[in-house]
N, C-alpha and C positions, 0 to 999 in steps of 0.2 A: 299252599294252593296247588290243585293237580294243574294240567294244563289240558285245552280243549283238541282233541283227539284231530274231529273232522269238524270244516266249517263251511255252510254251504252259503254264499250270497249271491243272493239275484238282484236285480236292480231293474225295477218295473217300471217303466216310462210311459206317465198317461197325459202329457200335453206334447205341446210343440216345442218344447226346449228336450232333446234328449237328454239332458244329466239331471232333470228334475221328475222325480218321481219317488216310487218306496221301494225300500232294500230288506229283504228277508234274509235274516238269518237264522240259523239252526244248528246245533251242536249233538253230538253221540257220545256225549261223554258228560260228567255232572260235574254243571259251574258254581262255582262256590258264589252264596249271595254276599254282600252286594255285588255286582259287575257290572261296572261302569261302562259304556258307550255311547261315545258321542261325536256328534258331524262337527266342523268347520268348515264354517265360509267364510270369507274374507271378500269382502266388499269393494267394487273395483274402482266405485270413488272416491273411499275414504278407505281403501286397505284396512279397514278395524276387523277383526277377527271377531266371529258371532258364536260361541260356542253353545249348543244344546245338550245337556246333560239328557242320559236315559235311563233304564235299569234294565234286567233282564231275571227273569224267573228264574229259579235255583233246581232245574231238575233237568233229566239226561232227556232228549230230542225237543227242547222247549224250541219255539219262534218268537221271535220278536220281529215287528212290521213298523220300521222306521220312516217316517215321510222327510225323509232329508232337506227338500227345497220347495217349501207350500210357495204358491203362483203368484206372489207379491215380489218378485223378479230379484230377488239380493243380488243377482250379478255374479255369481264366485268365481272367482277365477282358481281357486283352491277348494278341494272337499277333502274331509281323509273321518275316516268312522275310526275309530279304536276300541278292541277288544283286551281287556285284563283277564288273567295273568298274562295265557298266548295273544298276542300282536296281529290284525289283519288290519290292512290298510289299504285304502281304496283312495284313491287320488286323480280326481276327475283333470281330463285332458292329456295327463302323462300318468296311467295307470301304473301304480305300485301297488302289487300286491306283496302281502309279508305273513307268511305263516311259520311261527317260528325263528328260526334261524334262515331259513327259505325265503328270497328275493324274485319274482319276477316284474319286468317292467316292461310295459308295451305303450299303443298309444291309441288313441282316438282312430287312428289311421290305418290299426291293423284289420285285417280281414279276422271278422266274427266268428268263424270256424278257427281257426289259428291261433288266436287269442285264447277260446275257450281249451283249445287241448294243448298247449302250450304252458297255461294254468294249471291244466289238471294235472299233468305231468310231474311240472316242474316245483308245484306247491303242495300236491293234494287235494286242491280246491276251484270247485266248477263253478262256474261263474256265465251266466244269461243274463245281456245287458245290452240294453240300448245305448248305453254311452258310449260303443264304439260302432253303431249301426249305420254310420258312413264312412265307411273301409276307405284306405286310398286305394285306384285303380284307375282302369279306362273304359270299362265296359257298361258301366250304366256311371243313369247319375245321379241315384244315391248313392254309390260310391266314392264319389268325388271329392276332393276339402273342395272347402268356399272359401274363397279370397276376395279381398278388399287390396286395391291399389290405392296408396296415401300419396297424391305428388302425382300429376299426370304432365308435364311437359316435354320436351323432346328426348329424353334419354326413356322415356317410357312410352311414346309413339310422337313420331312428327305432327304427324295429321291432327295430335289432339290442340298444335299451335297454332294452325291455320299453316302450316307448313304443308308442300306436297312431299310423297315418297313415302317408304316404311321403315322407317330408321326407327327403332326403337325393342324395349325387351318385354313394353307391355302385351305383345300379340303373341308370346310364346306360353304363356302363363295357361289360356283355354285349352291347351294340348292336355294340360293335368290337371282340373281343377274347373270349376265355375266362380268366374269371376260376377260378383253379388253387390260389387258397392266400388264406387269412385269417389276420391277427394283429393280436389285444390283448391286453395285460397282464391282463385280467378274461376269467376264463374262461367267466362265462355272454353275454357281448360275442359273444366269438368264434366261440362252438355256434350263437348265434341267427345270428351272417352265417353262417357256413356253410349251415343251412338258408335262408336267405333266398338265397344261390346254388344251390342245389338247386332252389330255385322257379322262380328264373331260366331256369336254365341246362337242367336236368335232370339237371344232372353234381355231386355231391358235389367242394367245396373243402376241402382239407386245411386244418385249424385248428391254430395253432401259438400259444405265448405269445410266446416269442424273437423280432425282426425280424433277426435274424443269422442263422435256418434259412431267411429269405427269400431273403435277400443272398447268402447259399454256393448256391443252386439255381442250377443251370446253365440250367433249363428256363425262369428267367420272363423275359421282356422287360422287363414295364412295370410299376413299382410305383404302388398312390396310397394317397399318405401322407396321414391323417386325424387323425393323433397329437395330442394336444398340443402347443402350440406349442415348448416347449423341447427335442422331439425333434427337431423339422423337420428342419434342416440337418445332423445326424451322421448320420441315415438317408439323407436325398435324397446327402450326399457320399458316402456307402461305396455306395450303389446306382449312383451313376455311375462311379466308380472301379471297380463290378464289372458296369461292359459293360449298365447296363441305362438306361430311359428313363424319367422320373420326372414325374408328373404331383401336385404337391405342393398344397393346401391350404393356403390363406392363414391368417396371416403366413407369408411363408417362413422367416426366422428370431426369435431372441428378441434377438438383441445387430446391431448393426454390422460387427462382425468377422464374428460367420456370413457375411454378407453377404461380405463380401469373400471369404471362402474361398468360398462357393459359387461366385462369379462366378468364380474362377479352376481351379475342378477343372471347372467349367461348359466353359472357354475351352479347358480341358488335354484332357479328354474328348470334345469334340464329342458330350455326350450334346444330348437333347432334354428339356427341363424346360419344363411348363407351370408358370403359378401358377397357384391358384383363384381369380384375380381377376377371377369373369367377367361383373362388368359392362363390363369390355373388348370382353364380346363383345353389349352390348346395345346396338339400337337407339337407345334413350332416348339415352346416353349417347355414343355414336359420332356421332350429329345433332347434340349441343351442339359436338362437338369439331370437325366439319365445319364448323357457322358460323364459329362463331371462326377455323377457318383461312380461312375464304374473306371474311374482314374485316365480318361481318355485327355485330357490336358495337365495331366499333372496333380499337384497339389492345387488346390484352388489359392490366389494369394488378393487379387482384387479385380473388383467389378466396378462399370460403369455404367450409371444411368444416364441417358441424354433423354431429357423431356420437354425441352421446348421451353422459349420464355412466355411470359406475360404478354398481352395487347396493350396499349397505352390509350388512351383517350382523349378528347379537348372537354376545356371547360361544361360540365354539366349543369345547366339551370334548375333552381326547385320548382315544380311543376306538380298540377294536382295528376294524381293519382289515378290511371281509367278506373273507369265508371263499374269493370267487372273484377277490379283485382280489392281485395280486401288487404289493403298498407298494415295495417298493426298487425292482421293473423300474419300474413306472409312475413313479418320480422321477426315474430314469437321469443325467441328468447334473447335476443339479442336489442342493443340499445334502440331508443326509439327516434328517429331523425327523419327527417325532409323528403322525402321521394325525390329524383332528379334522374332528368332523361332529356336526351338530345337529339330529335330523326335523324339516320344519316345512312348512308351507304357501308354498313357496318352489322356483318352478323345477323344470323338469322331473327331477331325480331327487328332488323332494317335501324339499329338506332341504338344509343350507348346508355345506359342506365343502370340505375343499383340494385335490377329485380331480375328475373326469368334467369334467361341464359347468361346474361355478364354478369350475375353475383359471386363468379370465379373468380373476378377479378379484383375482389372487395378482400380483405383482411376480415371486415367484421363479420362474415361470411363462410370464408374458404381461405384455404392458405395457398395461392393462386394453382399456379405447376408444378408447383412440390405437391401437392394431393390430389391435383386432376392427375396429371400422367403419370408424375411421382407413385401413388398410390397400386397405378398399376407395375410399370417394372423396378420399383424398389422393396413392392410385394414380392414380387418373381427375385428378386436379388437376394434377396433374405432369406426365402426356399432354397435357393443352390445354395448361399453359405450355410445353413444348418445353424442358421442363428433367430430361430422361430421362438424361441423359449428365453431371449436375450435382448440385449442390443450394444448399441458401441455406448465407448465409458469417454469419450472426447467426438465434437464436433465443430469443425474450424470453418468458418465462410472467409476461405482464401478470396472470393470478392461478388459483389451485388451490386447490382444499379435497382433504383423505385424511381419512378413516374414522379415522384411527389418528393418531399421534405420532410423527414422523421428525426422525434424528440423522443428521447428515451424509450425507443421502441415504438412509438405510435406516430401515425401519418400527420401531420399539420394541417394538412388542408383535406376538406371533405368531399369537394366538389370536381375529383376525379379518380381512375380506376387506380389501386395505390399498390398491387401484388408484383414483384418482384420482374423485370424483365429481364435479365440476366444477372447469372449466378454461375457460382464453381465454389464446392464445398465438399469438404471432407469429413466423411466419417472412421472414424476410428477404432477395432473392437480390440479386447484385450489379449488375442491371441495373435495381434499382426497384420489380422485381416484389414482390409481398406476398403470403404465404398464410396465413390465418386459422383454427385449430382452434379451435373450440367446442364444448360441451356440450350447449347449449340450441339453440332454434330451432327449425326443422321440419330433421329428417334429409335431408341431402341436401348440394347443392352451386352454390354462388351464381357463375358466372362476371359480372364486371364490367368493361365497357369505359370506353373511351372514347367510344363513340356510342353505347352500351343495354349487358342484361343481360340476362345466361338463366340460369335456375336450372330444376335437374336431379336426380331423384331415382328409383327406382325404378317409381316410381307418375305421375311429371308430369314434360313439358317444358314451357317457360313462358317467356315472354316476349315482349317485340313482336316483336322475331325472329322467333322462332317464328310469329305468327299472320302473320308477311310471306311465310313459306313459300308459304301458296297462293296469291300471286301473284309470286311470285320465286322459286320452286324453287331447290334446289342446284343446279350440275352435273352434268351426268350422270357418275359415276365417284367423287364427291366424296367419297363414306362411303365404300367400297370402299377409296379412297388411305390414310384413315386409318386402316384396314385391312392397313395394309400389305399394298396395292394385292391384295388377296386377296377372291373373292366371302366376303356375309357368312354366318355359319355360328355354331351354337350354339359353345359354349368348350370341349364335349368332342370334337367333331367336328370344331375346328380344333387340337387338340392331336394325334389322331391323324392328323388331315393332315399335318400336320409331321412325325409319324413315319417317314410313307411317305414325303415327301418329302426328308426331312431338312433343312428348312427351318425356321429360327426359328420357332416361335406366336407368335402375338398378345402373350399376357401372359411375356416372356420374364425370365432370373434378371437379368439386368444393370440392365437401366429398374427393375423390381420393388424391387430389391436402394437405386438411386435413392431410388424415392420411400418407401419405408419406412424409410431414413435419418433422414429428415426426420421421420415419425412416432416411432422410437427417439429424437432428438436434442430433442424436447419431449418426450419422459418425463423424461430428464435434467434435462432445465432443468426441471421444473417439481418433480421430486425434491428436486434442489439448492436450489429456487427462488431463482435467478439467469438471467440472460442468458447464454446459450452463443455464443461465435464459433465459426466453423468455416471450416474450409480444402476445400472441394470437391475440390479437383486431389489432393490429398493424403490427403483422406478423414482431415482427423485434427482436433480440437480445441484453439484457440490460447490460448496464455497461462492455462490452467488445467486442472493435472496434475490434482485432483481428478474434474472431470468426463470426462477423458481415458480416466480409469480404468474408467469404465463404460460408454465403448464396448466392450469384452470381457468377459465373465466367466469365472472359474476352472470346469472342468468337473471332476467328484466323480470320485476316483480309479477307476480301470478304465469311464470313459464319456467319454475324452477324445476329439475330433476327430483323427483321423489325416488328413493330407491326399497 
């Protein structure tokens, strides 16, 4: 069989869904009969694969006019046409074209001009197409992605809790994007972001309870997931499985195993996933990590995280549920129990409970201050060791207190906050290294060499290092490198860089997925309260099936991960 010379496909978009329309193709060269071509869609309820068989006439400049997605809405979150013998491959949301041995891959998000001679160039093959006719940009807005916020409480704006002030990371997101759709489980959550995009915007965002009316829209791009922590990973996997770009809120997950499935629907998809991990994108903390590479403390030998302990609680009564939170959506995949809350002078929703803001301090939940703060400087900890690709092979809880009473790893009593209020534990990695969680101390993060120490926090760099700066400056380039060699940029502006580019961010799921291993693998151990070994390459726990067992958890029937 010859192979087809030139290949020309257009992609003609005659409704409101840009990737639904007809795709012309045309060859200069004689295709041998039969030639098979056909679409895939795969259905974002039931992921089943729809194949359409086609044929194409056996003569040099023949067309064939493919209607890839008639207006009975299948959902795809995947398209790809195939042409025999030569290979072209169209793959709606993360465009892959393949002519040949010839690769280019762009996205939804590249600018139309760029795309097309990019193609042409790099393939042979021009390509006119609606499926990328909302370029990322700033300057109009059909150039915009559309976003959908899953989870609107305080880490995604104050104001949307009845809270005053602008504490949150949902008001950064209309700099890049129009935000098109809201959803929380609390209905008075969801009416207040909507109007707080209405302010924004000027545009009214549709409020849903469901994050599955997010995920079936064909219209959004970009989700940002603000949930609690044990939704993370079911949402951010089914929103990349359905063709979108997910800018997820730290922890990314609540187990190890999330982790690993993220990383691999991550790998499968070629989505783009930021974390919230954005002191990745600070200064402070980008200049400890420069020194240290560039030998300014020595050999690096160990670091210490101090992140604060746990809140403790009093007895919590079961009590029904407000009238605007929806109890079984808000626990989704996690077991199904009592609601219970106490008013009191406590914490921004005035009172102690197993929902909103203190589900940090639930176990069934979150893994309290080992993934709240943990999450962030044992993220940052893991970056300066160069152990993104790894983790420690021992973890010892030198010692822990709980609120509560624990039987083989799990709380006895239900009816208070159960996460860990003080802790000292050690990790171990195979080359020597040590890292240190703690409770107490000042917040923050102690690197220690072998010739000085810098410690790093929010609020202060420090050390002699440090004051050697102004007469020894970095390199010029030096923060940049660890940058992944990228000018520096706030963390929401380098996740939609990455969009457009479809280049990895900063805070990517793989390294993340790393260093909060590490953070889960001292819950464990200090649960258990024993030393955990661990097998890095394997990602799995040695010589003790008990603690094994809670690297995963069972998800509550009909909230299970599909992958």
């Amino acid at each position: 069989m010859s192979s087809l010379a030139v290949i020309n496909m257009v992609l003609e978009s005659g409704t409101e869904y840009p990737w639904i329309g007809t795709i012309t193709l045309s060859t200069t060269a004689p295709v041998p009969t039969p030639v098979c071509l056909w679409s895939e869609a795969r259905s974002k309820s039931n992921r089943l694969p729809v194949r359409r068989e086609l044929t194409m006439a056996s003569q040099v400049g023949s067309r064939k006019r493919v209607l890839l997605f008639p207006s009975n809405r299948g959902n795809p979150d995947r398209t790809e046409c195939y042409f025999n013998p030569s290979t072209v491959t169209l793959t709606l949301h993360r465009t892959t074209i393949r002519y040949g041995a010839t690769e280019m891959t762009t996205s939804r998000y590249l600018n139309r001009r760029d795309f097309i001679k990019k193609t042409s160039v790099s393939a042979g093959v021009a390509i006119g197409t609606g499926l990328v006719g909302r370029a990322f940009g700033f300057s109009s807005a059909n150039d915009r992605p559309r976003i959908a916020a899953i989870g609107t409480g305080s880490r995604w704006d104050h104001r949307a809790t009845g809270l005053t002030g602008t504490y949150g990371s949902g008001k950064e997101f209309p700099k890049y994007g129009d935000v098109i759709a809201v959803c929380d489980a609390d209905s008075d959550r969801r009416e207040r972001a909507a109007a707080l995009v209405k302010d924004w915007s000027g545009t009214a965002a549709e409020a849903v309870a469901d994050y599955r009316a997010i995920i079936d829209r064909d219209d959004i791009d970009i989700v940002h997931i603000s949930t609690p922590d044990h939704w993370h990973a079911k949402i951010a996997i089914e929103a990349m499985l359905a063709g979108k770009d997910v800018y997820c809120e730290k922890p990314m997950t609540l187990t190890i195993a999330e982790g690993q499935q993220m990383s691999e629907v991550c790998r499968q998809t070629g989505r783009i996933v930021q974390v919230g991990t954005q002191q990745r994108s600070s200064r402070m903390f980008l200049d400890a990590i420069a020194m240290i590479r560039d030998g300014r403390i020595g050999r690096l030998k160990h670091v210490t995280c101090s992140v604060g302990g746990a809140p403790t609680s009093p007895e919590l009564p079961v009590v029904d549920p407000p009238k605007s939170l929806d109890w079984n959506l808000w626990q989704g995949p996690t077991p199904d129990v009592k609601f219970r809350r106490k008013d009191g002078d406590f914490g921004e929703t005035q009172g102690w409970s197993r929902s909103h803001y203190e589900f940090r301090w639930w176990y069934e939940y979150s893994g309290g201050k080992l993934t709240d703060w943990g999450a962030h400087h044992v993220d940052i900890a893991t970056w300066a060791m160069d152990k993104t690709n790894t983790g420690p092979v021992r973890v010892d809880p030198v010692m822990a207190k709980h609120p509560v009473p624990f039987k083989n790893g799990y709380p006895t009593l239900d009816n208070q906050f159960n996460t860990a209020t003080e802790f000292l534990i050690n990790a171990d990695y195979a080359d020597g290294m040590q890292l240190t969680i703690r409770h107490d101390l000042d917040n923050g993060i102690l690197f220690e060499g072998t010739e000085g120490r810098i410690f790093a926090n929010r609020g202060r760099l420090s050390g002699k290092p440090v004051e050697e700066l102004v007469s020894n400056p970095l390199p010029a380039g030096a923060v940049e490198k660890v940058y992944k060699d990228r000018a520096l940029t706030d963390h929401f502006r380098n996740f939609f860089d990455a969009v457009a580019s479809r280049k990895e961010p900063v805070s990517d799921v793989f390294s993340h997925h790393r260093a909060l291993s590490t953070c889960h693998l001292a819950g464990i151990a200090i649960r258990l309260g024993r030393r955990i070994n661990w097998d890095p390459k394997l990602e799995q726990v040695t010589g003790d099936d008990e603690a094994q067992s809670f690297v995963s958890r069972d998800k509550r029937k009909g909230f299970e991960i599909e992958t």
